[in-house]
FIKOLZA-1660 file (N, C-alpha, C; in steps of 0.1 Angstrom, whole numbers, plus 5000, padded with zeros to 4 digits):
% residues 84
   i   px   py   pz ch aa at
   1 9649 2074 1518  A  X  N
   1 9650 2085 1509  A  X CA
   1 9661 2083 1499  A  X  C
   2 9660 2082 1487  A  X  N
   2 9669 2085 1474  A  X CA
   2 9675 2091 1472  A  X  C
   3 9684 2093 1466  A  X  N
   3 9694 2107 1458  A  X CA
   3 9689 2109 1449  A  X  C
   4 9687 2125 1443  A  X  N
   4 9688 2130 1430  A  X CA
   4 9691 2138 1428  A  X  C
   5 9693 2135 1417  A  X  N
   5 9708 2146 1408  A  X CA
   5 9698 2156 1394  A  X  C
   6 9707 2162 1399  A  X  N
   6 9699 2174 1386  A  X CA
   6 9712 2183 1381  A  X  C
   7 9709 2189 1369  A  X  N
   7 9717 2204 1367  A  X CA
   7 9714 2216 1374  A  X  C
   8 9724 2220 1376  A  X  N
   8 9721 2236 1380  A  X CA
   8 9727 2246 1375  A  X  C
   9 9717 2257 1368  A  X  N
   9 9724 2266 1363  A  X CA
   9 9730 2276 1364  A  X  C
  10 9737 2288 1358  A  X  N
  10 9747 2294 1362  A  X CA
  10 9739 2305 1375  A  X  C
  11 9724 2305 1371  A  X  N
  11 9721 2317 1386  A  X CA
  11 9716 2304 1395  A  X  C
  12 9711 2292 1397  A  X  N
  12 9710 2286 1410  A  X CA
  12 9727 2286 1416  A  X  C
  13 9736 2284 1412  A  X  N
  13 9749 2282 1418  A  X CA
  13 9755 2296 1421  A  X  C
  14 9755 2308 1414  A  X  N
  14 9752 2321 1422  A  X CA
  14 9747 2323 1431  A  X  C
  15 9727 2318 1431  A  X  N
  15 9725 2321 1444  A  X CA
  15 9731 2311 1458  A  X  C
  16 9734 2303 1450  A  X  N
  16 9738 2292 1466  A  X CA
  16 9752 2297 1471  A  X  C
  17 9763 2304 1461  A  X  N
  17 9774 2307 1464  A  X CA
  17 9770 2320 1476  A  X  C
  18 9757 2333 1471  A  X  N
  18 9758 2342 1477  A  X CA
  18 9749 2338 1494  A  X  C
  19 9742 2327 1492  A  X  N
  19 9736 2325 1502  A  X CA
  19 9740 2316 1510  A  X  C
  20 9753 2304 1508  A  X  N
  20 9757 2294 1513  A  X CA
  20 9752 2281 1513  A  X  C
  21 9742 2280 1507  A  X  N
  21 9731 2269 1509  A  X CA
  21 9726 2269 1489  A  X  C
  22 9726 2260 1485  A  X  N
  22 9728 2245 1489  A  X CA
  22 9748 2246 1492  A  X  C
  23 9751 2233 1498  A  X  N
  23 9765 2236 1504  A  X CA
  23 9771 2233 1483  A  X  C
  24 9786 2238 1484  A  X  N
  24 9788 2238 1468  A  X CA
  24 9802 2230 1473  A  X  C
  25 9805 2222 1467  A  X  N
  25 9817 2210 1467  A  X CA
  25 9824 2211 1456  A  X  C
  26 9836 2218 1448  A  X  N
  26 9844 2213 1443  A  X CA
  26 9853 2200 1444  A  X  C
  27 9852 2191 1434  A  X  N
  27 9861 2178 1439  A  X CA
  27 9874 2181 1427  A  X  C
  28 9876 2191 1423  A  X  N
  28 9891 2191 1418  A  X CA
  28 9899 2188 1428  A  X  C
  29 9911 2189 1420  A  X  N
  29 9924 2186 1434  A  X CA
  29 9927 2199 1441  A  X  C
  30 9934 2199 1452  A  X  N
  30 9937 2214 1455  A  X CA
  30 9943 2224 1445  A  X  C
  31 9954 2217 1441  A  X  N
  31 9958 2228 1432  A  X CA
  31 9950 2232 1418  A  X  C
  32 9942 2226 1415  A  X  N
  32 9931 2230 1408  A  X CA
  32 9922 2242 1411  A  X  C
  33 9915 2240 1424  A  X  N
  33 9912 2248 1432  A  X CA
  33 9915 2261 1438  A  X  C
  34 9926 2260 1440  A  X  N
  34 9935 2270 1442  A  X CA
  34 9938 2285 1435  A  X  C
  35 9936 2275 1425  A  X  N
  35 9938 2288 1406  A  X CA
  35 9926 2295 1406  A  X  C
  36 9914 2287 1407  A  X  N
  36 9904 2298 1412  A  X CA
  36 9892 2287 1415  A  X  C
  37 9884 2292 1420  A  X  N
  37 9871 2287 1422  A  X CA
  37 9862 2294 1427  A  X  C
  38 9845 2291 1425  A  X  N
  38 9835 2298 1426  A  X CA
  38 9836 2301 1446  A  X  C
  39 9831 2313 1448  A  X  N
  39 9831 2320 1458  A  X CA
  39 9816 2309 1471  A  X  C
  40 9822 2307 1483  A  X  N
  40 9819 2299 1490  A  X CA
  40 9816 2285 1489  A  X  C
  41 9825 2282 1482  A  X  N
  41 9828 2268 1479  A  X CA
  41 9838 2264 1487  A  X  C
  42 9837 2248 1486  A  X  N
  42 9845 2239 1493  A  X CA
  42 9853 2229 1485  A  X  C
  43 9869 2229 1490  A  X  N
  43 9874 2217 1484  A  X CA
  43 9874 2203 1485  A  X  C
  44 9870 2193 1480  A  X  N
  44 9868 2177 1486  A  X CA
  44 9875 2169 1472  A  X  C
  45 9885 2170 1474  A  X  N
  45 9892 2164 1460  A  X CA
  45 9885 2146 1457  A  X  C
  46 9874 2142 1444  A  X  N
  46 9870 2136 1441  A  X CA
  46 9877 2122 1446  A  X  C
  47 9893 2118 1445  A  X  N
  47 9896 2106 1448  A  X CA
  47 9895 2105 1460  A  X  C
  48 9896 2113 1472  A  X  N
  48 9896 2118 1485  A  X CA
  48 9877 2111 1491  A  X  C
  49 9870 2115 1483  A  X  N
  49 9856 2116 1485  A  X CA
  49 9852 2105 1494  A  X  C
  50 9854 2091 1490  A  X  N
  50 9846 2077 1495  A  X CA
  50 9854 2080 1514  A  X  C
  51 9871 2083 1514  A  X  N
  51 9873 2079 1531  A  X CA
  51 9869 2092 1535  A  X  C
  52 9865 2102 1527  A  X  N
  52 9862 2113 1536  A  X CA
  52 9848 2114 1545  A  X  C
  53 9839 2106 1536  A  X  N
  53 9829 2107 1545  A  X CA
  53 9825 2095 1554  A  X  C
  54 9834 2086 1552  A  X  N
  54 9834 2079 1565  A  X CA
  54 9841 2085 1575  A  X  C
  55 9845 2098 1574  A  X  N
  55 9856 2103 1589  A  X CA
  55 9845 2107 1596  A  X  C
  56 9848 2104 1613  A  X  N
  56 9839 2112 1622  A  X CA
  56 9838 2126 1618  A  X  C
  57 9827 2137 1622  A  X  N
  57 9829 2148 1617  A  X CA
  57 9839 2156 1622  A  X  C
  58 9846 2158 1636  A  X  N
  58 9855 2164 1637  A  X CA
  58 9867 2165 1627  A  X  C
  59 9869 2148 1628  A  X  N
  59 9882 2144 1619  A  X CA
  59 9878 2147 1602  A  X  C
  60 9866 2146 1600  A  X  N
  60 9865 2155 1588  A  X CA
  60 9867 2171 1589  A  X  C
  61 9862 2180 1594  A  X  N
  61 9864 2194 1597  A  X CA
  61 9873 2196 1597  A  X  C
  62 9886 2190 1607  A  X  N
  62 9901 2193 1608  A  X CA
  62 9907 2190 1597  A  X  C
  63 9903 2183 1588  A  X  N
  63 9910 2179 1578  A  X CA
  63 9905 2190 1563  A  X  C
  64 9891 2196 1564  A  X  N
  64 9892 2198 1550  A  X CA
  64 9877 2214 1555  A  X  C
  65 9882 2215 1568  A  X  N
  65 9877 2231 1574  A  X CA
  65 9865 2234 1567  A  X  C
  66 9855 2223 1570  A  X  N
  66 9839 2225 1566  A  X CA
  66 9830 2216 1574  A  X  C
  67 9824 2216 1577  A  X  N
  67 9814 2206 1584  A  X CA
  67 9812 2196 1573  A  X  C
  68 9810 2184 1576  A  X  N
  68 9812 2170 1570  A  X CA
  68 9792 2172 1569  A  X  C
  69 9789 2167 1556  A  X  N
  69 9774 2174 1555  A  X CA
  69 9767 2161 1562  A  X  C
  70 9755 2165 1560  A  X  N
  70 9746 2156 1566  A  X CA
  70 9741 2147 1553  A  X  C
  71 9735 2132 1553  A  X  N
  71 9734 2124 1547  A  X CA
  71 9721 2128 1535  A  X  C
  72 9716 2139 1542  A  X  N
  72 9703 2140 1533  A  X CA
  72 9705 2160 1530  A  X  C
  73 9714 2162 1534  A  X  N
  73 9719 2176 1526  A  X CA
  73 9718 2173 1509  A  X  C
  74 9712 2194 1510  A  X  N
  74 9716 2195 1493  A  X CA
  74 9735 2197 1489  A  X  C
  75 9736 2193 1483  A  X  N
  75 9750 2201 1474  A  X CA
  75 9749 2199 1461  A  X  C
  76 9755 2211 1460  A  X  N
  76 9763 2211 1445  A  X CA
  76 9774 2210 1440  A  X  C
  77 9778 2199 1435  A  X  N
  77 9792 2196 1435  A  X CA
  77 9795 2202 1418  A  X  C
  78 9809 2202 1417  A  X  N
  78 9814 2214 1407  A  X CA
  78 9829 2210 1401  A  X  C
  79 9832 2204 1393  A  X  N
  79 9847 2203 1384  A  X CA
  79 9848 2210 1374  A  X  C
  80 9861 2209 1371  A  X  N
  80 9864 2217 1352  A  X CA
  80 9864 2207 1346  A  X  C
  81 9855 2206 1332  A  X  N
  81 9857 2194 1325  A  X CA
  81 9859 2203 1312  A  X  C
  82 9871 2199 1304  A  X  N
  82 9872 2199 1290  A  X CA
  82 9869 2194 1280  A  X  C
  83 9859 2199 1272  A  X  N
  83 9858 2195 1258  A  X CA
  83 9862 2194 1247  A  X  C
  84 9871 2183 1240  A  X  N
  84 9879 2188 1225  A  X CA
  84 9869 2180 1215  A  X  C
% end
């Protein structure tokens, strides 16, 4: 099975925030995060990303207090990007 990537717009990521599913991944840094972010989201700081998911899942959970997803899970992952 493949990956694919799509947009989602501002009411699919609503509904996933109010329903939990698809799982929502912020990869800002923490303190990015911190300042605010969308409601049932999770933080996975982008440079963090590649050794995180080789951690066993425990050692992921303890580290970043989410279940380490499954290989063929949906998510929506989510940054601040600025335009000038």
């Amino acid at each position: 099975m493949g990956s694919q990537s799509s947009t989602v717009d501002f009411e699919g990521v609503l509904a996933a925030s109010e329903k939990g599913s698809p799982l929502i991944i912020d990869v800002r840094g923490h303190d990015e995060f911190a300042a605010g972010y969308i409601p049932s989201s999770f933080c996975l700081p982008l440079p963090e990303l590649g050794e995180a998911l080789a951690l066993s899942p425990e050692d992921f959970k303890a580290k970043y207090n989410f279940d380490l997803p499954a290989k063929d899970q949906e998510i929506i992952s989510t940054c601040r990007v600025i335009y000038t």
